[in-house]
NUNUPA-529201 format. One record per residue (C-alpha): residue in three letters; y, z, x. Coordinates in steps of 0.1 Angstrom, whole numbers, plus 5000, padded with zeros to 4 digits. Layout:
<rs>
alaYZX...
</rs>
This chain:
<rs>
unk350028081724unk347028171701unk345927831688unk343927821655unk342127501646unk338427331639unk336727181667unk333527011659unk332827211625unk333827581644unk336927741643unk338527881668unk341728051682unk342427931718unk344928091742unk347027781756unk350527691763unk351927521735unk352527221757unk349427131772unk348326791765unk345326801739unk342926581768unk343626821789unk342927121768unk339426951752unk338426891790unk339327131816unk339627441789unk336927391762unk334627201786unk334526911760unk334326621788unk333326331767unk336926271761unk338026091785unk341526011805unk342225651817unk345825561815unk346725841803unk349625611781unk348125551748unk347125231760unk343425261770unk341625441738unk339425631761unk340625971750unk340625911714unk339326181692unk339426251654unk342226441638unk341726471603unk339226201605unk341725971617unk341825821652unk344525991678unk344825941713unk344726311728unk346526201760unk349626151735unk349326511717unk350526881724unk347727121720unk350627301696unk350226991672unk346327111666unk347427421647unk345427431616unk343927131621unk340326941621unk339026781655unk336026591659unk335026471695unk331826321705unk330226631713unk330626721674unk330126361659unk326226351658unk324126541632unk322426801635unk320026761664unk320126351660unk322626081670unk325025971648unk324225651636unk327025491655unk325625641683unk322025501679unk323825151669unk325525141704unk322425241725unk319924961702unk322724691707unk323324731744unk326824801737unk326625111764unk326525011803unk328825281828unk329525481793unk333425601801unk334725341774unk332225451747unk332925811734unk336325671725unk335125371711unk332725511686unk335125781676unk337525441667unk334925231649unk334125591630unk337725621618unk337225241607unk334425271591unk335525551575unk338325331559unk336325001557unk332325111555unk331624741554unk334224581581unk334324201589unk334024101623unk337224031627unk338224401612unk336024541635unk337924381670unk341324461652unk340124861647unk338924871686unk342224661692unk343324991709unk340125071733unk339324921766unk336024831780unk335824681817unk331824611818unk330224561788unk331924291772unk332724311731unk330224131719unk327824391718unk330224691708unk331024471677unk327624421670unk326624791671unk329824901644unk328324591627unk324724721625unk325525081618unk328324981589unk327125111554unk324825391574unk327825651580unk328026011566unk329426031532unk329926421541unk332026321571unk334926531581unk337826511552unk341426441565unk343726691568unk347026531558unk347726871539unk347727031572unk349726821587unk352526701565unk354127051547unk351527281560unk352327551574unk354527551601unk354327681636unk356627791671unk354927881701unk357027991731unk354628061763unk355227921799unk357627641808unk358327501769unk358727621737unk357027391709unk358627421674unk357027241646unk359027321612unk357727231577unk361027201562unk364227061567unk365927391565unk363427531589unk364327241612unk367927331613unk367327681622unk364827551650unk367727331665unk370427691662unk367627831683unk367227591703unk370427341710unk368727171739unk365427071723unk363826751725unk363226581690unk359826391681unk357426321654unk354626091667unk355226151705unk353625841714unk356725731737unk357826091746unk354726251758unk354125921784unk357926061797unk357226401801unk353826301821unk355726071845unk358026391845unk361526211834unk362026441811unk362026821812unk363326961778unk363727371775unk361927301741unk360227061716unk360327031681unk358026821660unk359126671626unk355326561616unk355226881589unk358226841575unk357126711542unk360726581535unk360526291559unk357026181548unk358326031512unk358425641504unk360125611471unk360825251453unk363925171422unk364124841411unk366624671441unk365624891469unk363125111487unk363825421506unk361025511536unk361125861550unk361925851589unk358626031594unk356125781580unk353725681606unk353225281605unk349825291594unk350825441558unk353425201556unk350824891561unk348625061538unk351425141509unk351324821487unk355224801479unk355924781515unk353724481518unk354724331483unk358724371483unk358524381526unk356424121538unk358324041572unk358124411581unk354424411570unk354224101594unk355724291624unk353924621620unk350724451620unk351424361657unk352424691666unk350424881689unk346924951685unk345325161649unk345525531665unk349425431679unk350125321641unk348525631627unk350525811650unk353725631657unk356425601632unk359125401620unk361725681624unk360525701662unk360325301669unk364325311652unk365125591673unk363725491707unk366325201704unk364324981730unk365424621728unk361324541720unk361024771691unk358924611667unk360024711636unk363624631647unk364324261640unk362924231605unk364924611594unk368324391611unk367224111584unk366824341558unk370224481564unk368824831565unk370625151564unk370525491583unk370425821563unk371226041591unk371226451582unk372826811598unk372427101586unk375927061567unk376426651564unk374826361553unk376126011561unk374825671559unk375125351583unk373725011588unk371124981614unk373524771633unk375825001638unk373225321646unk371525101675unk374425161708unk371925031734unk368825031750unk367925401743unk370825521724unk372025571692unk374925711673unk372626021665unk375026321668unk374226681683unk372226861653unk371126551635unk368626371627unk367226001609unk365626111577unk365125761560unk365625411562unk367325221528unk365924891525unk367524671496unk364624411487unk365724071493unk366023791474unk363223561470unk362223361503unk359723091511unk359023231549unk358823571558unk357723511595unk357523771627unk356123631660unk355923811691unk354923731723unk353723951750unk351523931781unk347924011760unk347524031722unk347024381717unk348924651724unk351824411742unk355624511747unk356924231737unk358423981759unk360623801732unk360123821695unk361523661662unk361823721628unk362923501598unk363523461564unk364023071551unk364222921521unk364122561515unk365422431482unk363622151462unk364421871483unk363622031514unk367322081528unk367122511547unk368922681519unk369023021533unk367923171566unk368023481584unk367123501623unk366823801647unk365423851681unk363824131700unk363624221734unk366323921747unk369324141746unk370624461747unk370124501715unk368624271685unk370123981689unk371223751658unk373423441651unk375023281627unk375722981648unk372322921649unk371622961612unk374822801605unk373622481623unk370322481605unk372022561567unk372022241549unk369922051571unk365921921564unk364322081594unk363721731619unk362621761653unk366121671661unk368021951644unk364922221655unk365922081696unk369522171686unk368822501669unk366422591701unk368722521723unk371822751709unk369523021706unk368923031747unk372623021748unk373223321720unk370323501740unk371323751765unk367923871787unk367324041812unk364824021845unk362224311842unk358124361852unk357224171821unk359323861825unk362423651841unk365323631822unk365123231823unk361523241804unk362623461783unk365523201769unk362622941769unk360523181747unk363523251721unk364222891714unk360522731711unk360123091689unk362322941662unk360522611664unk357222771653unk357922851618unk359722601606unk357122341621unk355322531597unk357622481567unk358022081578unk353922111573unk353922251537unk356221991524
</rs>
């Protein structure tokens, strides 16, 4: 394939395969070895790179997604014939000691600061949530984004959203794959005549991990990230209607979400790292149907529906229903999730989500919880709605357990006997992350959490 795109403020066509993962194109094909490969999973931050101006994690792209496209990499961030200012803040501060952490850290605290020219501390750790550094320590990376806030370029690279969500669209067919990326949904439905066997993905931040560990070897891949159809959040006054291609960060940045959504706000705030919620999106965490899916237990609250789309049909269903099992869902051959319905509920005094996982950032969750309570005057639960991740099959609720807290003042007593029917309702599983046993443990003292809390307020 002949790629076009904008590396470092030159454009370029590139003869690739389509499939090539964008680390290894920037390293062993352009020579651009300052991106770097750790885990090569998303989860280190070392290869990150600007897209757009926005953080992305090249070991989790397809050189076909860079058509058209702006990239920055270290190599192009300084200016002119001096350091970047980010640059210069990490070598005054101390914040560089072996050095194969640092490209992809100042790329991320340029996409934050870009966002946020004059970051908190704590907004600075939260936008290098999503890079790893073995030697140095924190402490001194924080302080260099600190001291070089309110110094970045005003003329920095501008995103390239237009590019990327109904720009123009693309197919590539060289070597092993053939990479299909649509800008429409009736260019999409052609693709998937062409191509019956093609693998489906928009932010590829679980897919691309599978084709590196080689379990999966699709004749073809299609991506949904241009299809401007699936990029739309639209609001009337009961309900909201997200397009299945909304990446997570837009959805914590879009104020309806957080005003008429707070429990979903809650959970995608502990969703990955910043470049796997600028990439990652909700239609992807619903369609990956893994029992830890973050945005899963607050959507089974909401009683959200499915607006599922052929060429010729269009049907709606609860999430419930959609969700078969770990990995599978009732998606049909030639379909696809194009949005998620939320009705917005009714007013609630708790909108909680709680995970817990074996670090802070970037965990898969070990158990998880959301609710929604309200307590009426004289502080008697009046309402509640409970649902747990990653202790089941699938999200696990009960109304046993809500029934036995309806009615009641939330005592120690009844919160013992609630706790307790939730590690019965709970069905986990043994797995690298946890025994099944703590898992129960986790789902009971989960519920005790926030209504402690509630107990507190009155």
């Amino acid at each position: 394939m002949n790629l076009r795109v904008r590396i470092n403020g030159s454009e370029m066509t590139i003869e690739t395969a389509p499939e090539r993962r964008v680390v290894d194109l920037l390293r062993q094909e352009l020579g651009l070895t300052g991106t770097k490969e750790g885990c090569g999973s998303g989860e280190c931050g070392a290869c990150t790179i600007l897209v757009g101006g926005e953080g992305h994690l090249s070991c989790l792209m397809l050189a076909a997604q860079l058509e058209g496209r702006e990239v920055t990499t270290i190599e192009g961030l300084r200016e002119g014939d001096r350091l970047h200012p980010l640059q210069e803040a990490f070598v005054r501060c101390g914040a560089v000691q072996c050095g194969f952490c640092s490209p992809g850290m100042i790329l991320a605290a340029s996409a934050l600061l870009k966002k946020k020219p004059e970051p908190t501390r704590e907004e600075i750790r939260e936008g290098l949530s999503g890079n790893l550094c073995r030697c140095t320590g924190y402490q001194k990376i924080v302080d260099a984004v600190e001291a070089a806030a309110g110094l970045m370029n005003p003329n920095a690279p501008p995103s390239d959203t237009a590019a990327a969500v109904g720009g123009p669209g693309a197919s590539f067919r060289r070597g092993r794959q053939t990479v299909l990326l649509p800008r429409s949904l009736p260019e999409l439905w052609t693709c998937l005549a062409e191509e019956p066997g093609a693998r489906i993905f928009a932010g590829g931040t679980d897919l691309l991990v599978q084709l590196r560990l080689q379990r999966e070897a699709p004749p073809a891949l299609i991506c949904l990230e241009r299809i401007a159809e699936l990029q739309d959040i639209s609001e009337d006054p009961g309900s909201l209607r997200i397009g299945a291609g909304v990446t997570h960060s837009r959805l914590l940045a879009d104020p309806r979400i957080g005003d008429a959504l707070p429990v979903l706000t809650k959970a995608l705030e502990t969703l990955g790292s910043p470049p796997i919620r600028t990439m990652g999106t909700i239609g992807g965490n619903i369609c990956t149907a893994s029992p830890a899916g973050d945005t899963l237990p607050p959507l089974y609250l909401l009683e959200a529906e499915i607006e599922i789309c052929s060429a010729t049909t269009t049907r709606i269903m609860p999430l419930e229903s959609f969700i078969a099992g770990p990995g599978k869902t009732r998606l049909g051959a030639g379909e696809i999730l194009t949005a998620i319905r939320v009705r917005k509920p009714a007013a609630y005094d708790l909108h909680h989500f709680e995970k817990v996982g074996q670090r802070k950032a970037l965990a898969c969750s070990i158990a998880s919880l959301a609710a929604l309570v309200r307590i009426s005057p004289t502080g008697e639960i009046e309402a509640i709605r409970l649902a747990w991740g990653s202790v089941g099959p699938t999200v696990v609720t009960s109304s046993a357990v809500e029934a036995l807290l309806i009615g009641e003042k939330p005592s120690e007593a009844v919160l013992e006997r609630a706790a307790d029917a939730v590690r019965r309702a709970v069905s986990p599983i043994d797995d690298l992350r946890a025994t099944a046993d703590y898992r129960r443990i986790v789902a009971g003292n989960l519920l005790l959490r926030p209504l402690h809390s509630l107990r507190r307020r009155r």
